[in-house]
N, C-alpha and C positions, 0 to 999 in steps of 0.2 A: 598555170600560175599558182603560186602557193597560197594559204590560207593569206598570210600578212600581203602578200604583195594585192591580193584583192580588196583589204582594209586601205593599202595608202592610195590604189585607183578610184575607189572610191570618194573621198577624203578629195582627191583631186578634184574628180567630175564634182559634189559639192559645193565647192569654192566656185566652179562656174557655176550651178544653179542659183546660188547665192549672190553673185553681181548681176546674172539675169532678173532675178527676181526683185532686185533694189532699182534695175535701171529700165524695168518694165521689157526685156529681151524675150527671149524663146520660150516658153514653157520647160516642165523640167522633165519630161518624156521626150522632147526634140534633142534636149542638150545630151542625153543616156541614149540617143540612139543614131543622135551625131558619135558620142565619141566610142559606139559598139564598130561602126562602117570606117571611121581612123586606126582602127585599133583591130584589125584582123586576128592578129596573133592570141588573141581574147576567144575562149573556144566558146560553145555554147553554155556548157557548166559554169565556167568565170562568168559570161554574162549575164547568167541569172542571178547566182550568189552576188553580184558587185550590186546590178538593179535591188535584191532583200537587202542587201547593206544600207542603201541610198535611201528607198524609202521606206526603213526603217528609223535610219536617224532622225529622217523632215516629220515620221509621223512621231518620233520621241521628243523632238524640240517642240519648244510654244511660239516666241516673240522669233524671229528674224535671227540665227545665231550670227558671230562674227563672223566665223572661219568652216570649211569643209571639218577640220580638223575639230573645233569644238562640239561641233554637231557630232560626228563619231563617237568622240567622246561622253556627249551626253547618253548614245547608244549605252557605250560601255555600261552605264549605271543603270540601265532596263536590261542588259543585258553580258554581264559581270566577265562570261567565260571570253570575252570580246578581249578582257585585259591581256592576255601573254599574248596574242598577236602586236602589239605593238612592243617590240623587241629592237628595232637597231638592224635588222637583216637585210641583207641587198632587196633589195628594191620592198622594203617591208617599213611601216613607219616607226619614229623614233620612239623611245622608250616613254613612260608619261611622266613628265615632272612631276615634281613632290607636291607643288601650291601650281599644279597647269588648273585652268577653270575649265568646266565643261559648259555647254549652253544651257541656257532655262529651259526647262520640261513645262509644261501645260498643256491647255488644247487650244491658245491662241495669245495672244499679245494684251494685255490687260485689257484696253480700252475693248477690245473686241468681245472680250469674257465679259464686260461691262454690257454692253449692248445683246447679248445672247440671253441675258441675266434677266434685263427687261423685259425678253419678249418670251421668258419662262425655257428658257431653255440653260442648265443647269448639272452639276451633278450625273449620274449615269447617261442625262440623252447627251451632254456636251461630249463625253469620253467615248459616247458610242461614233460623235462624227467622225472621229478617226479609226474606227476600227476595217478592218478591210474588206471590200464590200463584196459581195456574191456577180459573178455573170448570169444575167436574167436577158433571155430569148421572148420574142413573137411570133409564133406561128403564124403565117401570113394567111387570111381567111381569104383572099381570091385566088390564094393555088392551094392551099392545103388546109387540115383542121387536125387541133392535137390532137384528137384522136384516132386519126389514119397515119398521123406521118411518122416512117420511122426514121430514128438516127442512131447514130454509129451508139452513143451513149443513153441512156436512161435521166431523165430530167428530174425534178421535184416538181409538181405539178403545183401553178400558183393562183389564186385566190381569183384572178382574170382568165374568163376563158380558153387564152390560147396564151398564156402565161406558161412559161419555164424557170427553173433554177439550175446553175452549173457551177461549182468548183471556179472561183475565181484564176484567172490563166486558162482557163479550157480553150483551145486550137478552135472554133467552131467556126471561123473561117477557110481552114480545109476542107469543112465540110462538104458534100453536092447540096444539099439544101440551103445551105447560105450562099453557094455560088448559084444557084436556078433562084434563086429568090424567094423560096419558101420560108425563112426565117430571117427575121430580124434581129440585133442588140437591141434590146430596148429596157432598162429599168423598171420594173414592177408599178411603181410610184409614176412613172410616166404614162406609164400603158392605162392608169385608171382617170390621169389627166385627160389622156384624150379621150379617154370614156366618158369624162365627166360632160364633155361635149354635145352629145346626146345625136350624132352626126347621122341622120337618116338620107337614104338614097332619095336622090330626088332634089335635095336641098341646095341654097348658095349659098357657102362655109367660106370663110376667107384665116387664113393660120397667116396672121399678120406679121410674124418673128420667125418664119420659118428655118431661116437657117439652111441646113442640105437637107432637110425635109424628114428626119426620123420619125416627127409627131405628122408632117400631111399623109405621109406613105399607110399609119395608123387610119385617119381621115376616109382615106379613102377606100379602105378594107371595110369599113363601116360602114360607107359609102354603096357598096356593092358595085363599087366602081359607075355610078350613076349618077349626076348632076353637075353642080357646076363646085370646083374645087380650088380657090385659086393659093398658091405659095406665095408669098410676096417678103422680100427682104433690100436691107440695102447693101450687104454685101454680097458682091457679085462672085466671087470665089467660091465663098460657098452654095448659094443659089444654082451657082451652073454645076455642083456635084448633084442635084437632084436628079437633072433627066439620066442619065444612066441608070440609079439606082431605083426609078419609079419605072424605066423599061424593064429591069431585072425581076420588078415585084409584080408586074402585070397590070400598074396602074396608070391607065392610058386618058384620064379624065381631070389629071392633074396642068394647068396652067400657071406659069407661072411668072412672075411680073419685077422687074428687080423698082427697086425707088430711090428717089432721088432725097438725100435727107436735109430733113426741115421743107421737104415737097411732096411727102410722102401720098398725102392726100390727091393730087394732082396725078399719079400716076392709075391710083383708084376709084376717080369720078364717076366713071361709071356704075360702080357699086351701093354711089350713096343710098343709104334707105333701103335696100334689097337685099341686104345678107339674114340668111335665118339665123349665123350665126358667126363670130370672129372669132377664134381663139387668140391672144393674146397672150405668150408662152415668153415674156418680156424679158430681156439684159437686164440680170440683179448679180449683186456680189457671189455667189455660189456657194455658201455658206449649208446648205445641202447635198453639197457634193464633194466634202472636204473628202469624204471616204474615197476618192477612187482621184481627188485631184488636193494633197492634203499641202502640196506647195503654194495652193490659191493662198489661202492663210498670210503667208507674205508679203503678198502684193497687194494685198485691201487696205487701202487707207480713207481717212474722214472724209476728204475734197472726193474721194471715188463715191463712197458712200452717198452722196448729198446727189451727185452726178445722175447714180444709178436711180435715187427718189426721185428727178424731175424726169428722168426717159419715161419712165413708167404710168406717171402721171400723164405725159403727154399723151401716152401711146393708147391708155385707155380715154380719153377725150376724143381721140381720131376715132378707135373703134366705135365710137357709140353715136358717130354720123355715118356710118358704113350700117348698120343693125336696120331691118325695117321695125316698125310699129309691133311691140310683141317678141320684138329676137331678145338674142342674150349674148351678151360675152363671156367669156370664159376666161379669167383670171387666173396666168400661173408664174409662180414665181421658185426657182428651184433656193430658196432663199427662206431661211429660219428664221429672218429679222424681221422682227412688227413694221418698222420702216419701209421696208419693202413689198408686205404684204397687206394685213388688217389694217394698216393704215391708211395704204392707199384708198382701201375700197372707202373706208370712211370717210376720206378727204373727199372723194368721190361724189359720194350722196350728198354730202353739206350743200356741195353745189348743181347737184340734181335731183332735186325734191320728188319728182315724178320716178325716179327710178325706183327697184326695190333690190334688196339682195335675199334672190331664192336660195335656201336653203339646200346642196347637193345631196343627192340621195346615192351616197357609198357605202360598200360594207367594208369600207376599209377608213383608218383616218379619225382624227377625232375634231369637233367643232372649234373655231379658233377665229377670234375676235369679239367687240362687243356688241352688245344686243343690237339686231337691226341690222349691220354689217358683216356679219360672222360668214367664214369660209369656211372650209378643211384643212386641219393639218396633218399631215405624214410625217413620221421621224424614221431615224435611222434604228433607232431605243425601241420604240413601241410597234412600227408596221415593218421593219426589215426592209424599208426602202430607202434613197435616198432620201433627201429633205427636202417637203413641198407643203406649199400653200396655194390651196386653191379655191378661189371664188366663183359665183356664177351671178351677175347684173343683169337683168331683165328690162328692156327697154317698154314705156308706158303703150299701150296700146292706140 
């Protein structure tokens, strides 16, 4: 493919990430890798070059552009040498009008900048959500320890014990270690989440949000593979990716329970009162993870917003009839919005006087909320990690 005719495929695929993301469709990695598997003739070189096209324009645009095409063009204007490819050449796009408009630049949709603004996120960390983020590994503590395992490549060694850094695209799924299950994907900022856990062997932990289990499979390395672990989610899709990937990891102590929503409770009775501890790793806008998903940005609206404050709400109510006398939950939210986070836990306490919010003991993170309520915050600006908020509720003894 030529330079231009990889500017108008792009341009193309675009146009559909942009009616997906108005009409709540595919994310905008399915739709670049639907149309890589349509599109053979696309070599590997085209297909890299069209994907830095692509998410280069979504991370150059702010609010929702019209067209594939204004988004590119807004490229153009971060990235000028971009103009003579748009020439008029067979299968290359057409020349750029005199008064053509390119889309709005920012780091989101005004109301959204509005909302980041309140809860002090501004300035250098807003610019940083979009910058493109590092692949960060877990060496998995029941088969391996970073300091025996070798891999093909040399890591940057991170701030958690069996923390890695890698060159954003690094292959480490070729790897033998990620196929035997010695290492995980897992973000810096996550890996101190489930640290923040404080997960001893022995213990009943229940990861109420699990998901396909990236933070229980953490759990239970913790864990020493010892106690009672349980996964619990209501989608089943991803819940049933866990057992494969917890046989791969060697963690054979993980149980796991799907639920029934707005029943959730009812699937978990048995737990009331006996868990040492929940995590609670709750559905919030993602607003911490623009960097590696900066198409989210589009799809976030108010009604979503308001949505995301009552799961969260809820979900921390359920947990803290699951905690015995003395447990704690563990508040996360991958989410830079007071809304979603310091707020909650305040709302929290208003209405549980007997609780307290223990203070986490990180070397990573800085203090965030108001007195009496205050969690951790992680940025993208200040820790090099995604964006996280996290709490830790201590139930009265």
């Amino acid at each position: 493919m030529t330079p231009a005719a990889r500017v108008q495929s792009a341009i193309g695929i675009l146009d559909t990430i942009i009616e997906k993301a108005r009409s709540r469709g595919a994310p905008a990695d399915r739709v670049v890798s639907e149309w890589a598997r349509a599109n053979r003739y696309a070599g590997s070189k085209d297909r890299r070059a069209i994907r830095e096209l692509i998410y280069g324009a979504i991370r150059a645009c702010g609010p929702i552009p019209n067209s594939g095409r204004a988004a590119m063009l807004r490229l153009v204007e971060v990235q000028p040498e971009l103009a003579d490819l748009f020439d008029g050449s067979n299968y290359g796009p057409p020349a750029i009008g005199k008064n053509e408009a390119a889309a709005v630049g920012g780091v989101a949709a005004p109301w959204v900048v509005r909302h980041l603004g309140k809860s002090w996120i501004s300035g250098n960390e807003a610019e940083a959500l979009l910058e493109r983020a590092p692949l960060d590994l877990r060496v998995n503590a029941l088969k391996a320890s970073r300091d025996n395992l070798e891999l093909p490549a040399a890591g940057e060694e991170l701030l958690a014990d069996n923390g890695l850094r890698y060159p954003s695209g690094t292959q480490v799924e070729q790897w033998p270690a990620f196929q035997n299950g010695q290492i995980e994907v897992q973000d810096h900022g996550s890996q101190w989440a489930c640290r923040a856990v404080k997960a001893q062997p022995g213990e009943t932990i229940i990861d109420m949000c699990a998901g396909a289990g990236g933070k229980t499979l953490s759990l239970a390395a913790a864990m020493e593979n010892r106690g009672t672990l349980i996964a619990s989610d209501t989608d089943r899709s991803r819940l049933s990716r866990l057992r494969p990937r917890a046989e791969k990891a060697g963690a054979s102590m993980i149980e796991r329970v799907l639920l029934d929503h707005g029943k959730e409770l009812v699937a978990l009775n048995e737990f009331r009162g006996k868990a040492d501890a929940v995590l609670v790793d709750a559905p919030c806008s993602g607003t911490g993870t623009w960097r590696r998903n900066p198409e989210a940005r589009w799809r976030l609206d108010k009604a979503e917003l308001l949505k995301f404050a009552e799961t969260q709400a809820n979900l921390i109510r359920m947990a803290a009839q699951l905690v015995k006398p003395g447990g704690r939950i563990i508040y996360v939210t991958c989410s830079l919005l007071n809304e979603e986070g310091s707020d909650r836990i305040a709302a929290f306490l208003m209405g549980h006087k007997d609780w307290t919010a223990t203070p986490l003991d990180l070397p990573i993170g800085r203090p965030h909320g108001v007195e009496g309520a205050q969690g951790t915050r992680l940025t993208p600006f200040h820790d090099g990690t995604d964006g996280f908020f996290i709490a830790q509720l201590t139930s009265p003894c």
